[in-house]
The first five atom37 places (N, CA, C, CB, O) and aatype in JSON, in Angstrom:
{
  "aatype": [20, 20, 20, 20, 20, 20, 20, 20, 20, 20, 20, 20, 20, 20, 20, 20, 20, 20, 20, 20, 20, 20, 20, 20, 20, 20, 20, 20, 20, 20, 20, 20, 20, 20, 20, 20, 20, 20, 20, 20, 20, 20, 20, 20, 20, 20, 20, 20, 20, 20, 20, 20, 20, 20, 20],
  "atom_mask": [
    [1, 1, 1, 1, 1],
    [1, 1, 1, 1, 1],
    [1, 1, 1, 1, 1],
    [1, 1, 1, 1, 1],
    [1, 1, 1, 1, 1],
    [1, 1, 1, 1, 1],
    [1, 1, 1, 1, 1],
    [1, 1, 1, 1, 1],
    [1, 1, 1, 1, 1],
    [1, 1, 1, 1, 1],
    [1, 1, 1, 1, 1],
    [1, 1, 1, 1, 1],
    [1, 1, 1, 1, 1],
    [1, 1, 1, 1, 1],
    [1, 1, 1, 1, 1],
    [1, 1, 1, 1, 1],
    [1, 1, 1, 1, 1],
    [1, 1, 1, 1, 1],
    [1, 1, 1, 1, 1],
    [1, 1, 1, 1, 1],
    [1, 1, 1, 1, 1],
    [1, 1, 1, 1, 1],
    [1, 1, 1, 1, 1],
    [1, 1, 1, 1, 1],
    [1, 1, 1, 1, 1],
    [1, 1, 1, 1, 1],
    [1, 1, 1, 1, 1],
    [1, 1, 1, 1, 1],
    [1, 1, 1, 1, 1],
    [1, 1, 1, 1, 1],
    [1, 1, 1, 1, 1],
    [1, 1, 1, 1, 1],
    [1, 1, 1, 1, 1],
    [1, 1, 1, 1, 1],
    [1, 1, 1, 1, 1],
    [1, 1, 1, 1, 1],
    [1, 1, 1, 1, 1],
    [1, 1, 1, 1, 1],
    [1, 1, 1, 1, 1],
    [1, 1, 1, 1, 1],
    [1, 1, 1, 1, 1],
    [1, 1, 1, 1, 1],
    [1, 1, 1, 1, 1],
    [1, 1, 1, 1, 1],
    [1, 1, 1, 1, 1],
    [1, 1, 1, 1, 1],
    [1, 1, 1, 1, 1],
    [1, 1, 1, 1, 1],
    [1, 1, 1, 1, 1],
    [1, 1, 1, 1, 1],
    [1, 1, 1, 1, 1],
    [1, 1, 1, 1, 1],
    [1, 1, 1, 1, 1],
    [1, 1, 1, 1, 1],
    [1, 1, 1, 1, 1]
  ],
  "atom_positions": [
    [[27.55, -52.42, -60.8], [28.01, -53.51, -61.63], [26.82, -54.23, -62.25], [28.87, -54.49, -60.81], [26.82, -54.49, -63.46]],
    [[25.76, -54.57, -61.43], [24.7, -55.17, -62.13], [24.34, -54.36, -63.12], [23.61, -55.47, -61.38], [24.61, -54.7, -64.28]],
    [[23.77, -53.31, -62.89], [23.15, -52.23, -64.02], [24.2, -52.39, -65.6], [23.34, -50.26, -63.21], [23.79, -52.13, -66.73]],
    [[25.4, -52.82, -65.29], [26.3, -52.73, -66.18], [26.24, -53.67, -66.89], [27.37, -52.57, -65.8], [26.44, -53.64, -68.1]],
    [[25.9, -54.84, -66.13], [25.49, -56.2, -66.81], [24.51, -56.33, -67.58], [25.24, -57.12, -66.04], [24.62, -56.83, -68.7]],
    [[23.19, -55.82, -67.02], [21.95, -55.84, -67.58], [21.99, -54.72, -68.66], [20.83, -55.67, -66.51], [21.63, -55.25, -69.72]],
    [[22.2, -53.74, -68.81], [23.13, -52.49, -70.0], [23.62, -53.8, -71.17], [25.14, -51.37, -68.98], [23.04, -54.2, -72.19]],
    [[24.8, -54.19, -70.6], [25.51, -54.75, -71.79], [24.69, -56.53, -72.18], [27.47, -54.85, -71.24], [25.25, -57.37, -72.89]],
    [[23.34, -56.74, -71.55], [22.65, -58.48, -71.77], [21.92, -57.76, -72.87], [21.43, -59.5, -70.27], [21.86, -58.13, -74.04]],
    [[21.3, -56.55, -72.28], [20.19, -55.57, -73.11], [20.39, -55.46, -74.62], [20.26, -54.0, -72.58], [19.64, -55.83, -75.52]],
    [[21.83, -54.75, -74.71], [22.28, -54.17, -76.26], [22.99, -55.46, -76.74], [23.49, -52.63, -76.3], [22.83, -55.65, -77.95]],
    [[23.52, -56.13, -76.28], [23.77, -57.83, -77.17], [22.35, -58.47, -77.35], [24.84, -59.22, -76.08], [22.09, -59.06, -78.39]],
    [[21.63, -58.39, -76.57], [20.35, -59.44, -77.24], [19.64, -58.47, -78.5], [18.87, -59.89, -75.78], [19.05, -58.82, -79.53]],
    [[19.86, -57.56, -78.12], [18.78, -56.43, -78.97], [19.84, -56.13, -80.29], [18.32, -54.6, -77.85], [19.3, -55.53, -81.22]],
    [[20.75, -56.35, -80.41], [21.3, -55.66, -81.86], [21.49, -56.75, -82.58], [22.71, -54.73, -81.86], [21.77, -57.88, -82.18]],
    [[21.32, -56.32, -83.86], [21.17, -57.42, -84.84], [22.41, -57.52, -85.29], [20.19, -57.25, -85.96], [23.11, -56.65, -85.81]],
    [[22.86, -59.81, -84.79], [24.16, -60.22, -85.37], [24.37, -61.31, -85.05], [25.24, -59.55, -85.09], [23.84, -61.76, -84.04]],
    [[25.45, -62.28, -86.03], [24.79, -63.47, -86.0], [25.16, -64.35, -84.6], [25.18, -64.21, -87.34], [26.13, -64.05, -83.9]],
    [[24.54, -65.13, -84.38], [24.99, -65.93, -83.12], [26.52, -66.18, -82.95], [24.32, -67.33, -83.14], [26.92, -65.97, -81.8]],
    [[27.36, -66.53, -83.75], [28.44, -66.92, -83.37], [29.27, -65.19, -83.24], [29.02, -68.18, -84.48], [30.42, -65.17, -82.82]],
    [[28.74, -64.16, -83.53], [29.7, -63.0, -83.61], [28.63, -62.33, -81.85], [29.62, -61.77, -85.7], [28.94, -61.22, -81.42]],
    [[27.93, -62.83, -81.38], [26.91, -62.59, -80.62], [27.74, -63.24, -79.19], [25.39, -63.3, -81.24], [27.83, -62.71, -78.08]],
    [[28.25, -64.5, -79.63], [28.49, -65.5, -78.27], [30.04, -64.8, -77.95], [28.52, -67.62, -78.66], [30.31, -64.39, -76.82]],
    [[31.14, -64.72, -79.26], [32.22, -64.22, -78.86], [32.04, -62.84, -77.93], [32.99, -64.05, -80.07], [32.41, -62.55, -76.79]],
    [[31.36, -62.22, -78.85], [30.96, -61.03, -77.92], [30.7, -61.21, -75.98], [29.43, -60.56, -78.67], [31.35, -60.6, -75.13]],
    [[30.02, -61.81, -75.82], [29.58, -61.89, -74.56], [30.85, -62.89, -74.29], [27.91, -62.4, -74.31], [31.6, -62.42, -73.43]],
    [[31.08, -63.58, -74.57], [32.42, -64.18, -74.19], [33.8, -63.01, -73.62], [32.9, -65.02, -75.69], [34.36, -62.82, -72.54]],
    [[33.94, -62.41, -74.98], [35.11, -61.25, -74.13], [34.58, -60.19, -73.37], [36.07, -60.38, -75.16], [35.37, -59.45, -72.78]],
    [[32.92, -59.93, -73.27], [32.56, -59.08, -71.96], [33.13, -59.56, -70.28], [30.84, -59.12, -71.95], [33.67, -58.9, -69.38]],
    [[32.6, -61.39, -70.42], [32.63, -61.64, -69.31], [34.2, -61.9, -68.91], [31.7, -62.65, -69.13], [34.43, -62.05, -67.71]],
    [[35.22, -61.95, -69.79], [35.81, -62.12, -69.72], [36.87, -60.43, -69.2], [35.68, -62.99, -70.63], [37.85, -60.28, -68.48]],
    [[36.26, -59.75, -69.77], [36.63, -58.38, -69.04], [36.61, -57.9, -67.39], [35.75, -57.51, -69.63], [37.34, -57.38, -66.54]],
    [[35.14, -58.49, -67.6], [34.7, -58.36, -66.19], [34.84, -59.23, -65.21], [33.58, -58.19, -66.12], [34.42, -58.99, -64.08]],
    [[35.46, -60.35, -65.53], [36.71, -61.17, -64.83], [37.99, -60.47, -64.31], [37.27, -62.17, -65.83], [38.48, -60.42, -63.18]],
    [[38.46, -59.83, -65.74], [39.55, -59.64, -65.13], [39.64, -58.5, -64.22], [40.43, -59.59, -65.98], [40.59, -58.34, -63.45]],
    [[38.42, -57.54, -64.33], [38.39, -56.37, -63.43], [37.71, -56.67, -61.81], [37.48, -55.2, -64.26], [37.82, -55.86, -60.89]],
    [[37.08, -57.87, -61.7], [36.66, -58.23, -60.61], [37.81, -58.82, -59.83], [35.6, -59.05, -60.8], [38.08, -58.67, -58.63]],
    [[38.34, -59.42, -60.65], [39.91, -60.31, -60.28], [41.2, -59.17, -59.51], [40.76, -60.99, -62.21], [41.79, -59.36, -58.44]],
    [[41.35, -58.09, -60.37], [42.46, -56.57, -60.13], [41.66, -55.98, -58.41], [42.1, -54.79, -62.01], [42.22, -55.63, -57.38]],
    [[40.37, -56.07, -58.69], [39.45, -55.06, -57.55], [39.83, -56.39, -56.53], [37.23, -54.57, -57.95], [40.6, -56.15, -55.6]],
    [[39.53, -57.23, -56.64], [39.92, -58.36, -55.38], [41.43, -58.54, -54.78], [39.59, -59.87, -55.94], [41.79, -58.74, -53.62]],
    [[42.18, -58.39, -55.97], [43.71, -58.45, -55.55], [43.86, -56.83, -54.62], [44.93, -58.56, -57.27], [44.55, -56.76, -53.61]],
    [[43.23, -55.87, -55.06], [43.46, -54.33, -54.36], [42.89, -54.49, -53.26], [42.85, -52.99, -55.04], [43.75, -54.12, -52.46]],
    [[42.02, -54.79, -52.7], [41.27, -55.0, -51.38], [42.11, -56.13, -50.28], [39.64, -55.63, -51.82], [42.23, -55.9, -49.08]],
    [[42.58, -57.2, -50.89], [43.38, -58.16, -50.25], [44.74, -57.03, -49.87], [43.73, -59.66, -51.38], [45.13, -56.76, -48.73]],
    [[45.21, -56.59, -50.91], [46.5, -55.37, -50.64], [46.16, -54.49, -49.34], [46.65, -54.13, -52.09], [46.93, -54.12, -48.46]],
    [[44.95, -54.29, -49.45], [44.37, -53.2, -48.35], [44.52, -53.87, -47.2], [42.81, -52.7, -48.49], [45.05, -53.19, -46.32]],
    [[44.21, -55.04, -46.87], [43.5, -55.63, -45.78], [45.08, -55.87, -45.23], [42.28, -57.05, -46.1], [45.29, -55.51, -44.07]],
    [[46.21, -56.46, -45.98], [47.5, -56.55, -45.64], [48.4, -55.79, -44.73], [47.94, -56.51, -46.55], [49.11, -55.9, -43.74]],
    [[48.0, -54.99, -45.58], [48.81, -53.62, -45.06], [48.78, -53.34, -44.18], [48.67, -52.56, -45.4], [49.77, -53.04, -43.52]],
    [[46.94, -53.31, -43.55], [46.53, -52.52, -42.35], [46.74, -53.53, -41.07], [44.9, -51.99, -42.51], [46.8, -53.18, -39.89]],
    [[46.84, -54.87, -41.61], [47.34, -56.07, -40.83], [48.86, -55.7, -40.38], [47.29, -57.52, -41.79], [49.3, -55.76, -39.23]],
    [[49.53, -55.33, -41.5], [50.97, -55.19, -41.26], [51.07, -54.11, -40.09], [51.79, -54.73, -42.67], [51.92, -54.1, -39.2]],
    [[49.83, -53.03, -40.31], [50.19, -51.75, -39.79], [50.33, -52.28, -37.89], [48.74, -50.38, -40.31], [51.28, -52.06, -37.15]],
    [[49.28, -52.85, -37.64], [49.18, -53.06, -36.13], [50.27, -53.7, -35.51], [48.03, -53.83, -35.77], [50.27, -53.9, -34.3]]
  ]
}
C-alpha cells in the first residue's frame, strides 16, 4: 500500500497540471483508498465474527 502511495504522490507531483485539476485529483485518490481500506476493514471484522461465532 505504501509503495502505492508514493507511485501515485510521485506521478501527481511530477505531471504537468494545474493546481486545482492536481488537488481534485489527489482528492478522489484518497478518497478511493478510503473506501478500499474501509471494504478490507469491514472483511476482516466479518472474519473475526464468524470464527467467534464458530466456537
Amino acid at each position: 500500500m505504501a509503495g502505492v502511495l508514493a507511485g501515485a504522490a510521485g506521478a501527481v507531483l511530477l505531471a504537468p497540471d494545474s493546481g486545482e485539476n492536481t488537488r481534485a485529483r489527489i482528492k478522489r485518490g484518497v478518497a478511493d483508498m478510503k473506501d478500499r481500506a474501509r471494504g478490507k476493514i469491514e472483511e476482516g471484522l466479518e472474519i473475526i465474527e464468524n470464527a467467534l461465532e464458530e466456537k
